[in-house]
DRENTORKOL-3810 file (N, C-alpha, C; in nm, 4 decimals):
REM DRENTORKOL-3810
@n.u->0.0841; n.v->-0.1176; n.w->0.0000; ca.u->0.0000; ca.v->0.0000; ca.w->0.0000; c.u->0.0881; c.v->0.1232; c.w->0.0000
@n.u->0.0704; n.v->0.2439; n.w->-0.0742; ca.u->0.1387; ca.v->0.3602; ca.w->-0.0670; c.u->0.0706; c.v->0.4630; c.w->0.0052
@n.u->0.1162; n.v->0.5303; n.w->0.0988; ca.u->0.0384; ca.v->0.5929; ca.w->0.1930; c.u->-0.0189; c.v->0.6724; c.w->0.1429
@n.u->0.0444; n.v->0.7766; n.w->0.0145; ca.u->-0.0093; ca.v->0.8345; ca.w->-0.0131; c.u->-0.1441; c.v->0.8201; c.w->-0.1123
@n.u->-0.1628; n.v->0.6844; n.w->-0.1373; ca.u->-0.2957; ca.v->0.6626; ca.w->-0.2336; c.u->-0.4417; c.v->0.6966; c.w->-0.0908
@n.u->-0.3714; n.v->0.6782; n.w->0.0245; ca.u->-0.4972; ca.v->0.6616; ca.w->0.1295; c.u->-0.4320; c.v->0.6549; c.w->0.2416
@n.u->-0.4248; n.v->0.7830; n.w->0.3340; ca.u->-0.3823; ca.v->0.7578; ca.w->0.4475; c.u->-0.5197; c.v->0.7422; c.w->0.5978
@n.u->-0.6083; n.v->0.6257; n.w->0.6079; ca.u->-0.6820; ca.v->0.5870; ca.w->0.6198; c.u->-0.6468; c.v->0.4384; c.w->0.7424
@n.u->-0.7138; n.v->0.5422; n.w->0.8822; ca.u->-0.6961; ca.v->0.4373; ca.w->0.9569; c.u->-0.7509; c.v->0.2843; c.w->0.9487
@n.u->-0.8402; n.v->0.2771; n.w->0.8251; ca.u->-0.8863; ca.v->0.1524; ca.w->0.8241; c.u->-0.7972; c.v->0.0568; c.w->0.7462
@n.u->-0.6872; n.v->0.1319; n.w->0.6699; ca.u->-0.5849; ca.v->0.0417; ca.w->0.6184; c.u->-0.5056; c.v->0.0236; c.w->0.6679
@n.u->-0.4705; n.v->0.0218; n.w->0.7469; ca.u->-0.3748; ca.v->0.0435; ca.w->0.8541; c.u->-0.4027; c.v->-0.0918; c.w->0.9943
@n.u->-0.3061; n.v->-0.2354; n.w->0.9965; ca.u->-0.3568; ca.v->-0.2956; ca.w->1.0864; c.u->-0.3314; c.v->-0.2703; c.w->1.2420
@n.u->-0.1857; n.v->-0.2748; n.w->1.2814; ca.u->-0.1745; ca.v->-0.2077; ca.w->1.3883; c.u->-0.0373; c.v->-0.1086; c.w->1.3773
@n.u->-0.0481; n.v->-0.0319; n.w->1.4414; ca.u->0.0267; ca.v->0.0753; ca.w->1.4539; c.u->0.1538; c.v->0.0803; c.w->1.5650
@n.u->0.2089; n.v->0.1362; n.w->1.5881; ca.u->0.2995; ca.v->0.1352; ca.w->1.7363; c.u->0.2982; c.v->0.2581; c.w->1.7496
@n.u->0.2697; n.v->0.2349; n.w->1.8763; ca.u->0.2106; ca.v->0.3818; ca.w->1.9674; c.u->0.3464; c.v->0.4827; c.w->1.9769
@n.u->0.3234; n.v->0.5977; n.w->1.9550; ca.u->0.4320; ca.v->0.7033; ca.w->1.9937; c.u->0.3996; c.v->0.7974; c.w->2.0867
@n.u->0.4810; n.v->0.8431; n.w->2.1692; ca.u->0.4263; ca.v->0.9360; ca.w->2.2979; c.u->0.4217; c.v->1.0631; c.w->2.2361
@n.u->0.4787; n.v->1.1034; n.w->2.1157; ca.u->0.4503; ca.v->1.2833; ca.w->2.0627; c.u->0.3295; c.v->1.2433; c.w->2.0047
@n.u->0.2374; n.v->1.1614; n.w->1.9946; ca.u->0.0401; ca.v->1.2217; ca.w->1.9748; c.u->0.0011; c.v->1.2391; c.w->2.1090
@n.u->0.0246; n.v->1.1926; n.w->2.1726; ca.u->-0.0084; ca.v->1.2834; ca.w->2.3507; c.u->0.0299; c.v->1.4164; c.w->2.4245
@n.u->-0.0585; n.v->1.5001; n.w->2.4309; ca.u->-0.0078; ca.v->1.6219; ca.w->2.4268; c.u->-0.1382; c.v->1.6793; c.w->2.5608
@n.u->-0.0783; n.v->1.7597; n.w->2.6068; ca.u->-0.1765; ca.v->1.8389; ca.w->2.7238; c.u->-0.1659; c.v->1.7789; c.w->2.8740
@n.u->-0.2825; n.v->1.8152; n.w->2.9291; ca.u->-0.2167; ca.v->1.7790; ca.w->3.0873; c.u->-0.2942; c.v->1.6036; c.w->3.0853
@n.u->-0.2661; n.v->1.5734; n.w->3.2180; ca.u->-0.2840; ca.v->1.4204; ca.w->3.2697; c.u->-0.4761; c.v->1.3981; c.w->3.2097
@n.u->-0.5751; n.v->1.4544; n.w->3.2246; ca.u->-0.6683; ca.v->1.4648; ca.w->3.1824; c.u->-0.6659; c.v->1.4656; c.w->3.0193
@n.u->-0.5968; n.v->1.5208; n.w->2.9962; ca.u->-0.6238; ca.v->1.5102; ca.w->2.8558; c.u->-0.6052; c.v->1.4598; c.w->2.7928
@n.u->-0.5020; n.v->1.3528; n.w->2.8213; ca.u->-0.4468; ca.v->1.2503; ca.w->2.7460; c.u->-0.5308; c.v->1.1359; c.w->2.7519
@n.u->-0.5534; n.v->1.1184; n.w->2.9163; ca.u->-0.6425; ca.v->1.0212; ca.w->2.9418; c.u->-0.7754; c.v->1.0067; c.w->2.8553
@n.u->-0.8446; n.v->1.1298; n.w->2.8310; ca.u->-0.9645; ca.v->1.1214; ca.w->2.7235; c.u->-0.9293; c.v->1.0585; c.w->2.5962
@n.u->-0.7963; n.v->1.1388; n.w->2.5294; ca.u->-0.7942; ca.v->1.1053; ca.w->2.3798; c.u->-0.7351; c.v->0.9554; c.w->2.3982
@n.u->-0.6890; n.v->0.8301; n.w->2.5036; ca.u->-0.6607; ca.v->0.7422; ca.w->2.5000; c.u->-0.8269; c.v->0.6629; c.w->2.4975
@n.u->-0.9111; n.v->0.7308; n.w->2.6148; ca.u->-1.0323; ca.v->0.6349; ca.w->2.6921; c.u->-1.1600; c.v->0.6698; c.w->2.6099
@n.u->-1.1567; n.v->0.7642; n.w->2.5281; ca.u->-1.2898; ca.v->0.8238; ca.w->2.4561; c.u->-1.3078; c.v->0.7934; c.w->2.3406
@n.u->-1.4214; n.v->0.8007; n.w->2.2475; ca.u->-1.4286; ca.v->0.8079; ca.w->2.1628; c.u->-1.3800; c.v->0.9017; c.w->2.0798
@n.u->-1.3543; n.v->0.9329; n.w->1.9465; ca.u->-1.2985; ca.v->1.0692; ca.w->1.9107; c.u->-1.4667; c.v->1.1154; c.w->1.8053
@n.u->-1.5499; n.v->0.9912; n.w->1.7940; ca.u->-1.6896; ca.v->1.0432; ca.w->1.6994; c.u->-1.7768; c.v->1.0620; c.w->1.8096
@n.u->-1.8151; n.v->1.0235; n.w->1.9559; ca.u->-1.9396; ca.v->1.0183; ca.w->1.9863; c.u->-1.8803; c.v->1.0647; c.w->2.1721
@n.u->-1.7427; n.v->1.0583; n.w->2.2144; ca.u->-1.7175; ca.v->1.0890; ca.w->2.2965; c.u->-1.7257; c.v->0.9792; c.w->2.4224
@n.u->-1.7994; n.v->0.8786; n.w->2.4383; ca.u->-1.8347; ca.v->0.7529; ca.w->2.4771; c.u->-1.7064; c.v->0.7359; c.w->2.5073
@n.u->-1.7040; n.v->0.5935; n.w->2.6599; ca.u->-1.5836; ca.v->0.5231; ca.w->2.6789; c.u->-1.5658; c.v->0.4094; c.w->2.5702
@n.u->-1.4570; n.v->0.4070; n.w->2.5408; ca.u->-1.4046; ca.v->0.2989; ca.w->2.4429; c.u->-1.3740; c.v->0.1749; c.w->2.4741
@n.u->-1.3936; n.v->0.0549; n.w->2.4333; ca.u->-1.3598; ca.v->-0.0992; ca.w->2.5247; c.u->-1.2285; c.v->-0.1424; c.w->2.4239
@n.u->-1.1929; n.v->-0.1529; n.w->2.5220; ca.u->-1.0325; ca.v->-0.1896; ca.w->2.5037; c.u->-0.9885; c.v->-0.3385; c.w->2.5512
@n.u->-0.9542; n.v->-0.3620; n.w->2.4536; ca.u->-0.9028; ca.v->-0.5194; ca.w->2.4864; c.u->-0.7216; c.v->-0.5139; c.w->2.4403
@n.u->-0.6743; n.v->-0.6332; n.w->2.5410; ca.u->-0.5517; ca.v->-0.6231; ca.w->2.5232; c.u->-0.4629; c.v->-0.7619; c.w->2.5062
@n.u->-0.4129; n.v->-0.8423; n.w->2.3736; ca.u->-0.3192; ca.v->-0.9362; ca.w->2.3965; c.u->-0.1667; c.v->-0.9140; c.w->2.4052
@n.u->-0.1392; n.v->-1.0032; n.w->2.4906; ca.u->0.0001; ca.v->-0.9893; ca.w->2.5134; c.u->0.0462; c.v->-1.0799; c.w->2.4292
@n.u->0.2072; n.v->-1.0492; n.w->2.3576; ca.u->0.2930; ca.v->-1.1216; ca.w->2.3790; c.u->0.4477; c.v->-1.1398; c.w->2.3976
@n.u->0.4149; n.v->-1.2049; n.w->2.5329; ca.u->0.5250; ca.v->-1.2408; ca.w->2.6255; c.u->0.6718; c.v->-1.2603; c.w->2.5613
@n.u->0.6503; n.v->-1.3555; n.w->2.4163; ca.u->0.8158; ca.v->-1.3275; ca.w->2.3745; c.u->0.8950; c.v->-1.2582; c.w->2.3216
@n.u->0.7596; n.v->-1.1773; n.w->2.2523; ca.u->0.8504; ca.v->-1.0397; ca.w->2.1773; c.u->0.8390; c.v->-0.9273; c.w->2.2096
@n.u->0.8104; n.v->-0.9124; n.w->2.3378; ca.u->0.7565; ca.v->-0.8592; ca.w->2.4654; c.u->0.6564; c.v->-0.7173; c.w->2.3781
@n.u->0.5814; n.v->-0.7741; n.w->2.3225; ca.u->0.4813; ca.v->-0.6649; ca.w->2.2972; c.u->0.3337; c.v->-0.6673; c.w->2.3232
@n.u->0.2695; n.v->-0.5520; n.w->2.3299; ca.u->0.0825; ca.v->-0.6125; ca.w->2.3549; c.u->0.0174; c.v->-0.4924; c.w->2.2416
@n.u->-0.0294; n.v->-0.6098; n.w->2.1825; ca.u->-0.1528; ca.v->-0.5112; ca.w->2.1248; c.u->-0.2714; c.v->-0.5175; c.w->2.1668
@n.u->-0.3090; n.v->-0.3370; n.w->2.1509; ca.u->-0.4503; ca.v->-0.3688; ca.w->2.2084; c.u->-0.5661; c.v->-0.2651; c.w->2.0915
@n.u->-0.6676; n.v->-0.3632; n.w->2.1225; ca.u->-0.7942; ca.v->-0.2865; ca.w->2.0084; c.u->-0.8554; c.v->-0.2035; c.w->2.1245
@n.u->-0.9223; n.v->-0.0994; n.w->2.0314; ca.u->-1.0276; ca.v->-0.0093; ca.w->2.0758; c.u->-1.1367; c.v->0.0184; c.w->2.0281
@n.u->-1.2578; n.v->-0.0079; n.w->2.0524; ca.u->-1.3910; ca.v->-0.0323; ca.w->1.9872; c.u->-1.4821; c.v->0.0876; c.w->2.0684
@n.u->-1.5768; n.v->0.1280; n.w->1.9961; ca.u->-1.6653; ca.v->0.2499; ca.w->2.0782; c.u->-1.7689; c.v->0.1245; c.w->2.0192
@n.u->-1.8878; n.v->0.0897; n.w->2.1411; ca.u->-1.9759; ca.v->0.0198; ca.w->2.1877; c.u->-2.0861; c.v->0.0935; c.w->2.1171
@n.u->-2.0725; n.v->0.2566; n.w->2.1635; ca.u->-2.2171; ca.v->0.2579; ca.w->2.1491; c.u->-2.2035; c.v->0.3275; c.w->1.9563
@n.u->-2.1568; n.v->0.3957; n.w->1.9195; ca.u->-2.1781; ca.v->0.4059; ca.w->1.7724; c.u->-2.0612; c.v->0.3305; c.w->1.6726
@n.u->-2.0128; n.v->0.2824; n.w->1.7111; ca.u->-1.9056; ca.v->0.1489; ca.w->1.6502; c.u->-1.8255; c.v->0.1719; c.w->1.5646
@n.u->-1.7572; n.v->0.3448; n.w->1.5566; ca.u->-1.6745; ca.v->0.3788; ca.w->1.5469; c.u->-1.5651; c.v->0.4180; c.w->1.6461
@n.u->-1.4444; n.v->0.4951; n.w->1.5798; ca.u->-1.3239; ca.v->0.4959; ca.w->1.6986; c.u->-1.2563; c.v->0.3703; c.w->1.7159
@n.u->-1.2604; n.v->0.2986; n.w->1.6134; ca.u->-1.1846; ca.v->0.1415; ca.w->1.6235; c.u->-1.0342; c.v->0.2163; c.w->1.5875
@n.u->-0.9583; n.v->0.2001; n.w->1.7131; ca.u->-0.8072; ca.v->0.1536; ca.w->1.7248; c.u->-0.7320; c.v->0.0654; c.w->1.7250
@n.u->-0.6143; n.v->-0.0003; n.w->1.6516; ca.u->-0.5183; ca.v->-0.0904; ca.w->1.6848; c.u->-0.3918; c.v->-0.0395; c.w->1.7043
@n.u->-0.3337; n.v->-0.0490; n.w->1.8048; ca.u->-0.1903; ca.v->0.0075; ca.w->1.8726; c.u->-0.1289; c.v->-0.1486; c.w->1.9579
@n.u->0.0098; n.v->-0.1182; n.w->1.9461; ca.u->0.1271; ca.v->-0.1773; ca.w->1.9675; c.u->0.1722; c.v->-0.1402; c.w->2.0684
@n.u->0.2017; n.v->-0.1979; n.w->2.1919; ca.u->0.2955; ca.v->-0.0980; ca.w->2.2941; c.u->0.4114; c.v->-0.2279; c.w->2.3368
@n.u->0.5317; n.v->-0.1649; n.w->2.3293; ca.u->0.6297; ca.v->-0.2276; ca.w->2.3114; c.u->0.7056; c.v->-0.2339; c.w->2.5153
@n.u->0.6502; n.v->-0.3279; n.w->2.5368; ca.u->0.7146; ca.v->-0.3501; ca.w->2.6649; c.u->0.8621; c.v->-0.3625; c.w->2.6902
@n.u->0.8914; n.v->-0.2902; n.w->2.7968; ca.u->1.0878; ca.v->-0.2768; ca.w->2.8071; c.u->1.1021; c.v->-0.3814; c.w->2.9274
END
Protein backbone atom coordinates (compact mmCIF):
# COMPACT_ATOMS: atom_id res chain seq x y z
CA UNK A 1 0.00 0.00 0.00
CA UNK A 2 1.39 3.60 -0.67
CA UNK A 3 0.38 5.93 1.93
CA UNK A 4 -0.09 8.35 -0.13
CA UNK A 5 -2.96 6.63 -2.34
CA UNK A 6 -4.97 6.62 1.29
CA UNK A 7 -3.82 7.58 4.47
CA UNK A 8 -6.82 5.87 6.20
CA UNK A 9 -6.96 4.37 9.57
CA UNK A 10 -8.86 1.52 8.24
CA UNK A 11 -5.85 0.42 6.18
CA UNK A 12 -3.75 0.44 8.54
CA UNK A 13 -3.57 -2.96 10.86
CA UNK A 14 -1.75 -2.08 13.88
CA UNK A 15 0.27 0.75 14.54
CA UNK A 16 2.99 1.35 17.36
CA UNK A 17 2.11 3.82 19.67
CA UNK A 18 4.32 7.03 19.94
CA UNK A 19 4.26 9.36 22.98
CA UNK A 20 4.50 12.83 20.63
CA UNK A 21 0.40 12.22 19.75
CA UNK A 22 -0.08 12.83 23.51
CA UNK A 23 -0.08 16.22 24.27
CA UNK A 24 -1.77 18.39 27.24
CA UNK A 25 -2.17 17.79 30.87
CA UNK A 26 -2.84 14.20 32.70
CA UNK A 27 -6.68 14.65 31.82
CA UNK A 28 -6.24 15.10 28.56
CA UNK A 29 -4.47 12.50 27.46
CA UNK A 30 -6.42 10.21 29.42
CA UNK A 31 -9.64 11.21 27.24
CA UNK A 32 -7.94 11.05 23.80
CA UNK A 33 -6.61 7.42 25.00
CA UNK A 34 -10.32 6.35 26.92
CA UNK A 35 -12.90 8.24 24.56
CA UNK A 36 -14.29 8.08 21.63
CA UNK A 37 -12.98 10.69 19.11
CA UNK A 38 -16.90 10.43 16.99
CA UNK A 39 -19.40 10.18 19.86
CA UNK A 40 -17.18 10.89 22.97
CA UNK A 41 -18.35 7.53 24.77
CA UNK A 42 -15.84 5.23 26.79
CA UNK A 43 -14.05 2.99 24.43
CA UNK A 44 -13.60 -0.99 25.25
CA UNK A 45 -10.33 -1.90 25.04
CA UNK A 46 -9.03 -5.19 24.86
CA UNK A 47 -5.52 -6.23 25.23
CA UNK A 48 -3.19 -9.36 23.96
CA UNK A 49 0.00 -9.89 25.13
CA UNK A 50 2.93 -11.22 23.79
CA UNK A 51 5.25 -12.41 26.25
CA UNK A 52 8.16 -13.27 23.74
CA UNK A 53 8.50 -10.40 21.77
CA UNK A 54 7.56 -8.59 24.65
CA UNK A 55 4.81 -6.65 22.97
CA UNK A 56 0.83 -6.12 23.55
CA UNK A 57 -1.53 -5.11 21.25
CA UNK A 58 -4.50 -3.69 22.08
CA UNK A 59 -7.94 -2.87 20.08
CA UNK A 60 -10.28 -0.09 20.76
CA UNK A 61 -13.91 -0.32 19.87
CA UNK A 62 -16.65 2.50 20.78
CA UNK A 63 -19.76 0.20 21.88
CA UNK A 64 -22.17 2.58 21.49
CA UNK A 65 -21.78 4.06 17.72
CA UNK A 66 -19.06 1.49 16.50
CA UNK A 67 -16.75 3.79 15.47
CA UNK A 68 -13.24 4.96 16.99
CA UNK A 69 -11.85 1.41 16.24
CA UNK A 70 -8.07 1.54 17.25
CA UNK A 71 -5.18 -0.90 16.85
CA UNK A 72 -1.90 0.08 18.73
CA UNK A 73 1.27 -1.77 19.68
CA UNK A 74 2.95 -0.98 22.94
CA UNK A 75 6.30 -2.28 23.11
CA UNK A 76 7.15 -3.50 26.65
CA UNK A 77 10.88 -2.77 28.07
Amino acid sequence: MDISEGDHMSDIDFKFESFEEYFGGAEQVKKTIDDCKVCGSKLLLSHMPDYKNLLVQETARCMDCGCGNRRVIHVLN
